[in-house]
N, C-alpha and C positions, 0 to 999 in steps of 0.2 A: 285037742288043744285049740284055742279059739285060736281067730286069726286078727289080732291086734290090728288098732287103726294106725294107719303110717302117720311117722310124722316126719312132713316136709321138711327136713335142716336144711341149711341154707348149701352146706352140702354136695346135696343129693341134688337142688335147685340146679345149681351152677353144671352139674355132671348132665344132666337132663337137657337143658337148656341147649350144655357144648355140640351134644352127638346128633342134635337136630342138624338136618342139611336140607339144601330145597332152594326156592325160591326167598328172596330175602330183600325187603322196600325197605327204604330209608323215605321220610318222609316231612314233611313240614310241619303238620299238626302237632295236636299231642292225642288224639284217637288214632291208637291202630287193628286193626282186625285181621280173622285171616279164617278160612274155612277151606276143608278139603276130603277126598272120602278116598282116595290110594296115595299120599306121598307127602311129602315134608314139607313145611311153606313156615316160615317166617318175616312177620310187618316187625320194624321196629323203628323209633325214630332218638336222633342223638341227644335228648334228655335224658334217656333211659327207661321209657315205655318200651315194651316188647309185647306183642302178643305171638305165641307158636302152636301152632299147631300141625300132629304127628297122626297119621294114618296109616301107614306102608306096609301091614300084613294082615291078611288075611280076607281079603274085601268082598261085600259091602262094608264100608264102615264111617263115620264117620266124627271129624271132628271140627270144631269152632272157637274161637277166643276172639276178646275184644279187649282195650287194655287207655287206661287212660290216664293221665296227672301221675305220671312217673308210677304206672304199674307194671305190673309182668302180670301174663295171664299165660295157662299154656294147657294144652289137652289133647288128649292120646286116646284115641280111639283104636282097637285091633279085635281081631277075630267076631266082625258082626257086631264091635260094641260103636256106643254113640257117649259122646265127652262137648260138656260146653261152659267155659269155664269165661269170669268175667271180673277184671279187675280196676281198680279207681283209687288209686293213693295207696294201696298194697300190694299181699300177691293171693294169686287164685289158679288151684290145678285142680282139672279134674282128668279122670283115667275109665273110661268103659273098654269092658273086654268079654270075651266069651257071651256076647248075645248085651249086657251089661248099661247102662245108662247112668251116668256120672254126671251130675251139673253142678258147679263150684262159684258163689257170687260173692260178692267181696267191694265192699268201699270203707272209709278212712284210712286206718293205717297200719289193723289185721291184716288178718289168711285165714283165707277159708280154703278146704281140701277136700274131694269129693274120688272113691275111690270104689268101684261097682263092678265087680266077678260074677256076672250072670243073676246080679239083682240090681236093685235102684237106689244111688246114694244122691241125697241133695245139703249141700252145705250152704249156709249163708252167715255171712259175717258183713252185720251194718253198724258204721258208726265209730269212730275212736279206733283202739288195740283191739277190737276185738277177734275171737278166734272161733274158729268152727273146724270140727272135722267130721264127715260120715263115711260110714263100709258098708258094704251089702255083698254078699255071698249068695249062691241056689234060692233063686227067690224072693231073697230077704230085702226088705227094706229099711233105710237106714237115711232121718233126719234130724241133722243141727240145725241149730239157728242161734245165734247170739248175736247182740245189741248192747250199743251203746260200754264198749268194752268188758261183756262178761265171754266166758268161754263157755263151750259145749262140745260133744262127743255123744255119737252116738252107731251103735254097730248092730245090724240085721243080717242075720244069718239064716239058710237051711226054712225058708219061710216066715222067719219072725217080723216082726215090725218095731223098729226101735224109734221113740222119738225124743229129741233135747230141745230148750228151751232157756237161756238166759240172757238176766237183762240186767247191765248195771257193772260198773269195777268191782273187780271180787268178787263174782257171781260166778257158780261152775256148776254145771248139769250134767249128768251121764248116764247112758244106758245104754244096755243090751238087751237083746232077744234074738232068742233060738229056738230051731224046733216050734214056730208057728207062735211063738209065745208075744206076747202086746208088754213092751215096757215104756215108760212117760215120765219122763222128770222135767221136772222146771225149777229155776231157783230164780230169786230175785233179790235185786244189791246183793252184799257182801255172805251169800247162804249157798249152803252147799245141798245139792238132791241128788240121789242117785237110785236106780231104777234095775234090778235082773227079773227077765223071763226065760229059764232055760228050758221052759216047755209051752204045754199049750194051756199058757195061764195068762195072769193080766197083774203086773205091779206097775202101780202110779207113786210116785213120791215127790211133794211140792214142798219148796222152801221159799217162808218168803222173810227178807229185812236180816242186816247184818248177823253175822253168828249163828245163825239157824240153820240146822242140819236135819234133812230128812234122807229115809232111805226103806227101801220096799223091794223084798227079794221072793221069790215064789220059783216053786221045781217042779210042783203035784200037777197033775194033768186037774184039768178044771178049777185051781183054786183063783183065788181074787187076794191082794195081799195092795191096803193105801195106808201114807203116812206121811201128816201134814205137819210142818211145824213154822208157828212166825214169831217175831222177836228174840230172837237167840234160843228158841225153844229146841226139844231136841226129839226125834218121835224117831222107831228103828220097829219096822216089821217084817215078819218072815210066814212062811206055809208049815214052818218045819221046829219053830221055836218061843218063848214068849215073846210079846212083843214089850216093847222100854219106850215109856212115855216122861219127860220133862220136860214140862211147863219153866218158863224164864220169863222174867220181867210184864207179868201179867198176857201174856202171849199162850197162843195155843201151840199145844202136842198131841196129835191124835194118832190112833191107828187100827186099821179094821183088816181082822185076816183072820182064819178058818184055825189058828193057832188063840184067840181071844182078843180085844178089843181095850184100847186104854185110852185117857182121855174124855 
């Protein structure tokens, strides 16, 4: 069963946030920071910037936050992992564990969330609402990035390499890989992409301009599986089945995969 990427509810924030103990500044600014690599340290100042950061078990380890124009930033480093997470008008966590590296960056008035079990997660959320979440497991690498209010999600697992990509309101990207597999989705404005490698293959799927849905799924050891779609167009390929090409509003729908090619 995969292991889903966390989502930070406000929650989970608040419970997180409470159990921290340590050293704790009040301060005059509105930048607060905090870095540490055994024990609990909290900067926060009375607007309600907070940065925290949590290290307490298992050391070497370390963590860092910076947090600024009423954000919360917070990051957990344990068991040899490393977390550096960075917030500016929203929030940003990241969590390294088990050897692990988690970095979480975050401005307007998103969350970004970066969460890394013995691989490398990087999130980034710039701009507006936007969202980002990455995971990484044994190996795996796992990056978001969204802009200018789109969201994205991306999870690397068991050696895969996952990446996301969106930009724009209404724009959502997502992927996985596992098992060494290369997954790649991008969307742009209001288009949805989505991207599975659950082997050692390689799916890309780009969406670009309102209504457009692309999506590229591949399981076969060495296959290749892309599918492009813009203008509301709709393009869906696989390693394992036909692929569905519709063209919309004179826009393209493509797709190229060891299953045939349309478009």
């Amino acid at each position: 069963m995969h292991r889903r990427i966390l989502q930070m509810s406000a929650a989970v924030a608040v419970v997180a946030l409470g159990i921290t103990v340590g050293t704790v500044a009040f301060a005059a600014s509105d930048h607060e920071s905090c870095s540490t690599t055994s024990s609990d340290v909290t900067s926060s100042n009375m607007d309600g910037t907070q940065a925290n950061c949590d290290a307490a078990i298992g050391p070497p380890n370390s963590a860092k936050a910076k947090a600024s124009k009423v954000g919360e930033a917070q990051s957990i480093g344990e068991d040899g992992g490393k977390a550096d997470s960075s917030a500016s008008g929203g929030k940003a966590f990241a969590q390294g564990e088990n050897a692990g590296s988690a970095t979480a960056e975050q401005s307007g008035t998103g969350m970004a969330q970066a969460t890394a079990n013995g691989g490398k997660a990087t999130a980034k959320a710039m701009g507006g609402a936007s969202s980002a979440d990455a995971s990484a497991t044994a190996g795996g690498k796992g990056t978001a990035t969204s802009m200018n209010g789109g969201g994205s999600t991306a999870e690397g697992d068991s050696g895969g390499k996952a990446t996301s990509t969106s930009s724009g309101v209404g724009s959502n990207a997502s992927s996985l890989a596992e098992n060494s597999g290369n997954a790649k989705a991008k969307a742009t404005g209001a288009a949805l992409a989505t991207a599975s490698a659950t082997a050692s293959c390689k799916a890309n799927a780009t969406a670009d301009a309102d209504g457009s849905k692309a999506g590229a799924i591949c399981s076969q050891q060495g296959s290749s599986v892309s599918a492009d779609a813009t203008k509301g167009s709709k393009a869906i390929g696989s390693d394992t089945s036909t692929p569905t090409c519709t063209p919309m509003n004179g826009g393209i729908a493509k797709v190229k995969s060891p299953m045939g090619n349309c478009g």
